[in-house]
LUMSE-463095 format. One record per residue (C-alpha): residue number from 1; residue in three letters; x, y, z. Coordinates in steps of 0.02 Angstrom, whole numbers, plus 32768, in hexadecimal, padded with zeros to 4 digits. Layout:
N
REC   n res   xx   yy   zz
REC NUM ala    X    Y    Z
...
//
This chain:
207
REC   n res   xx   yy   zz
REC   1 unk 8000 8000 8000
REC   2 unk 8031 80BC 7FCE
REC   3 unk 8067 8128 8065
REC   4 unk 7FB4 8189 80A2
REC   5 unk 7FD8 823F 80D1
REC   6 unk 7FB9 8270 8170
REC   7 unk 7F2F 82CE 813E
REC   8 unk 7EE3 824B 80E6
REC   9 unk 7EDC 81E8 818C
REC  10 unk 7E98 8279 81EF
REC  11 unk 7E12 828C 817A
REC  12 unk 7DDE 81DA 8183
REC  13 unk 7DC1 81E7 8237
REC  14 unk 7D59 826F 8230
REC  15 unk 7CFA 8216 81A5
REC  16 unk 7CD6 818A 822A
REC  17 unk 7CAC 8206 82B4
REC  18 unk 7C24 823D 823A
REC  19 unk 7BFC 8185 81ED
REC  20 unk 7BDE 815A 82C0
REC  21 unk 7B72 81DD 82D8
REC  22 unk 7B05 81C1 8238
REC  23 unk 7AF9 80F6 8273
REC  24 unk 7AAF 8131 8302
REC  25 unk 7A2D 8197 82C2
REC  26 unk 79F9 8100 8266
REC  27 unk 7A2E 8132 81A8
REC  28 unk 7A79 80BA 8142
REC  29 unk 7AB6 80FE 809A
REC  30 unk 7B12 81A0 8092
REC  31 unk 7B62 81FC 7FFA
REC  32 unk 7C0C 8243 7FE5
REC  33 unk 7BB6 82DE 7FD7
REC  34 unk 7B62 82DF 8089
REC  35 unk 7BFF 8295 80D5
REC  36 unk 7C68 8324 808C
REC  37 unk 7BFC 83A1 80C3
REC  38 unk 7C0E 8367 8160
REC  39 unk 7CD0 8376 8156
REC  40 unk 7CF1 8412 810D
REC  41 unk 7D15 83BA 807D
REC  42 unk 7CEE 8391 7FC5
REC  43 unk 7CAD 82FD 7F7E
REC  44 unk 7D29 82D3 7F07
REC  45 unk 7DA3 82C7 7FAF
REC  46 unk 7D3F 8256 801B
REC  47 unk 7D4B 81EC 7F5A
REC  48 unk 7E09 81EC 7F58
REC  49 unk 7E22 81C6 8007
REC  50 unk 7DB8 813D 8026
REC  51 unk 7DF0 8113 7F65
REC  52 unk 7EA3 80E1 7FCE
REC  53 unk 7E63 804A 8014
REC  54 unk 7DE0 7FF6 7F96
REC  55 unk 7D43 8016 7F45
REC  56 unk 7CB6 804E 7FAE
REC  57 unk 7BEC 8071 7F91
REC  58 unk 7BA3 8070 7EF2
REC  59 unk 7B7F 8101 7E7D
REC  60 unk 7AD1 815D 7E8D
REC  61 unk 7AC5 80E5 7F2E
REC  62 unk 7B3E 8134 7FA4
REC  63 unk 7B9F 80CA 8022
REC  64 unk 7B4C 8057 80A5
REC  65 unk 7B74 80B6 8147
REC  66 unk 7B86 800D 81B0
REC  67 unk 7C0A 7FC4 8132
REC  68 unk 7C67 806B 810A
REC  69 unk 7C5A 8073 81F1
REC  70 unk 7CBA 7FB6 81F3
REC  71 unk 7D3A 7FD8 815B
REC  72 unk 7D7E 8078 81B0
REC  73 unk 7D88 801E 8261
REC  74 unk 7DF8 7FA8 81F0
REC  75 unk 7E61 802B 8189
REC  76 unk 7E83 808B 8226
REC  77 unk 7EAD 7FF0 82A7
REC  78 unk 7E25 801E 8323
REC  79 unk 7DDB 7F6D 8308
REC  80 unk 7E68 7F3E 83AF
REC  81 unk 7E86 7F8D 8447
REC  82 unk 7F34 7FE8 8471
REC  83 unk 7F83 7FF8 8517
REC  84 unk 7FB5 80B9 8526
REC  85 unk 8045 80E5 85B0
REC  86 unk 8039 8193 85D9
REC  87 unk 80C9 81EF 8613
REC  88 unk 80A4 8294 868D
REC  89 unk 801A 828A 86F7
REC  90 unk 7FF0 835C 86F4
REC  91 unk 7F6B 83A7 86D0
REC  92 unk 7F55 8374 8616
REC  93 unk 7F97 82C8 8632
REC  94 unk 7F0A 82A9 86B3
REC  95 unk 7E80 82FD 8656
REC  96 unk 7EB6 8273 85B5
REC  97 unk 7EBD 81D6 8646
REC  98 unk 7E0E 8222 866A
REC  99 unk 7DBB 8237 85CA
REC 100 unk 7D52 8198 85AD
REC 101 unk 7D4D 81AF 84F0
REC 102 unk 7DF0 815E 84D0
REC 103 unk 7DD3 80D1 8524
REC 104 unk 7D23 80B1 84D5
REC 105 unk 7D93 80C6 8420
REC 106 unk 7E0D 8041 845B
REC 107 unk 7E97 809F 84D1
REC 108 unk 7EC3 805D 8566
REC 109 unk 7F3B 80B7 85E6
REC 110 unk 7F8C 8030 862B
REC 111 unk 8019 809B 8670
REC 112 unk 8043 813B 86C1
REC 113 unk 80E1 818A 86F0
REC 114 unk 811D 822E 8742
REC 115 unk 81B4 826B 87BA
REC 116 unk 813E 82D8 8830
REC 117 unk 814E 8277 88DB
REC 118 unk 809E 82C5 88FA
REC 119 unk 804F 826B 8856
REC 120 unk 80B5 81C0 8859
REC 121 unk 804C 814F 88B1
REC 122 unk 7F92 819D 88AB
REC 123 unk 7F0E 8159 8818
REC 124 unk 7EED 81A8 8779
REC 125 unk 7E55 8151 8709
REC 126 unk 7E67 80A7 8788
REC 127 unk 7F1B 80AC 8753
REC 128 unk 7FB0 80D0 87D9
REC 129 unk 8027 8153 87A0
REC 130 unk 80E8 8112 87BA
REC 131 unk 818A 816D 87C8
REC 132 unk 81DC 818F 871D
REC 133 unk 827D 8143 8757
REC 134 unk 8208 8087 8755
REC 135 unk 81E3 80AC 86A0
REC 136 unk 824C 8030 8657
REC 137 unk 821C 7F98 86CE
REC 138 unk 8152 7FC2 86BB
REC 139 unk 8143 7FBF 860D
REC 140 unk 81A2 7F35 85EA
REC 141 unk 810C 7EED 8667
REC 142 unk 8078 7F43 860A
REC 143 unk 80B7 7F3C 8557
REC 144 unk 806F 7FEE 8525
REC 145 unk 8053 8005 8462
REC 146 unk 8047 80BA 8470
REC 147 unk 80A6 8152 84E6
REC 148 unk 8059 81F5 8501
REC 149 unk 80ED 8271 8534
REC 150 unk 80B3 8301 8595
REC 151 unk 8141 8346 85F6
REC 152 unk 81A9 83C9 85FA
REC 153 unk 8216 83EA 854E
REC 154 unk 82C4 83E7 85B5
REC 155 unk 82A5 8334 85DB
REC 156 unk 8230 82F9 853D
REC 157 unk 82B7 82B1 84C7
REC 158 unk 8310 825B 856D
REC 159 unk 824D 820A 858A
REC 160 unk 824D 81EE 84DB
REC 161 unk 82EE 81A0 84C5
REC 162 unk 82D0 8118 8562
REC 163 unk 822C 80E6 84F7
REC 164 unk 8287 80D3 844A
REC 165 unk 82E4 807A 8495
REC 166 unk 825D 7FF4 84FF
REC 167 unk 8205 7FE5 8445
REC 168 unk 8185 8061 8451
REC 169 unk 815F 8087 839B
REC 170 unk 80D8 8115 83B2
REC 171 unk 80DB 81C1 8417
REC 172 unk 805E 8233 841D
REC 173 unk 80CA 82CD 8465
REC 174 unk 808D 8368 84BD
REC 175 unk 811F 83A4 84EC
REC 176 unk 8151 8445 8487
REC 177 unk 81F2 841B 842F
REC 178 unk 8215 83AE 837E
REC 179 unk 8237 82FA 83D2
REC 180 unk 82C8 8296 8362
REC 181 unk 82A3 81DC 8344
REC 182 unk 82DA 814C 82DE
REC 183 unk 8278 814F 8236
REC 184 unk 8211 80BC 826D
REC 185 unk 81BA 8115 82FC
REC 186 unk 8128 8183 82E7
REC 187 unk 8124 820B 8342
REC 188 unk 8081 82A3 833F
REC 189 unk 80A5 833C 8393
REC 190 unk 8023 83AC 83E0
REC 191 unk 8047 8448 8407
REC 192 unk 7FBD 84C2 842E
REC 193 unk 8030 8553 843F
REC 194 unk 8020 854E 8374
REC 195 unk 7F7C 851A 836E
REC 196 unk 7F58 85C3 83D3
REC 197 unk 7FBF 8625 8348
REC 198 unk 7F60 85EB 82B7
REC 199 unk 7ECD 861A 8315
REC 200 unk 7F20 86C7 8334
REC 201 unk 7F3B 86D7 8278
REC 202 unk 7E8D 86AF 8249
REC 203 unk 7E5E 8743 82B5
REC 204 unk 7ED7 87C9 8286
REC 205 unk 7EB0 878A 81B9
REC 206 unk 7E03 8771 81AE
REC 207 unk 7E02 8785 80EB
//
């Protein structure tokens, strides 16, 4: 299979989100049309993307919304569950352990990890947040799939480098600095700090 853009992937989530909510309202065709208007998006895309991974619906039918619901589950590996370690137990790290959604779309914290003496021990989401310096020796134990990073940047690429190096081949990082990885680890970055600035921009250049 081609290499999918990033964007391509992003799209096809949100395309799912929408399928999801559509299934529950009880409709059961849908056309590229509708689904792009949902999306912010044109028909021809939602076409070429799903277009990636086979042939779905049939023309002047539209696509089955059940079917189109399982295939994407398949494309995007949400059809397992993932065990998530989670790496700095602050304030955003606690509100993710906390949010119920992820584990409902197959994320499991199975880990958590800080140096604070006064988090290290206490329950986050029924799971018991451990000192960092343990990191090593717990998920060897838990066999995480995926790391979220939120710490500070001075020690991210140290964190970083200790999970490289245990086989974690996914980080989702929140710290705000570029992390460098071996090519066969994936790592998105979310900074909000730029997220704010494009925001700002939109504001100061409305036309």
């Amino acid at each position: 299979m081609r290499k999918i853009a990033d964007s391509t992937v992003r799209r096809l989530s949100l395309y799912l989100r929408f399928l999801e909510e559509f299934e529950g309202q009880g409709i059961e065709t849908i056309s590229s049309g509708a689904l792009a208007g949902r999306g912010g998006t044109t028909s021809a895309q939602v076409r070429k993307d799903l277009s990636f991974f086979g042939s779905f619906g049939k023309r002047g039918l539209g696509y089955s919304v059940p079917e189109l619901v399982q295939a994407l589950h398949q494309i995007l590996g949400l059809t397992r569950h993932y065990r998530v370690a989670l790496i700095g137990a602050g304030k955003i790290g606690s509100a993710l352990v906390e949010n119920r959604g992820f584990r409902r779309r197959g994320f499991d914290f199975v880990a958590i990890f800080d140096r604070d003496p006064a988090k290290i021990g206490r329950a986050l989401g029924g799971v018991q947040v451990e000192d960092v310096a343990q990191l090593e020796a717990s998920l060897t134990r838990t066999h995480a799939d995926i790391a979220v990073l939120v710490t500070p940047p001075e020690v991210a690429q140290s964190v970083a480098d200790r999970l490289v190096h245990l086989g974690i081949k996914s980080i989702l990082n929140f710290a705000p600095l570029q992390l460098v990885v071996p090519a066969n680890v994936t790592v998105k970055t979310v900074n909000l700090a730029l997220e704010l600035e494009a925001l700002a921009y939109h504001l100061a250049n409305p036309n």
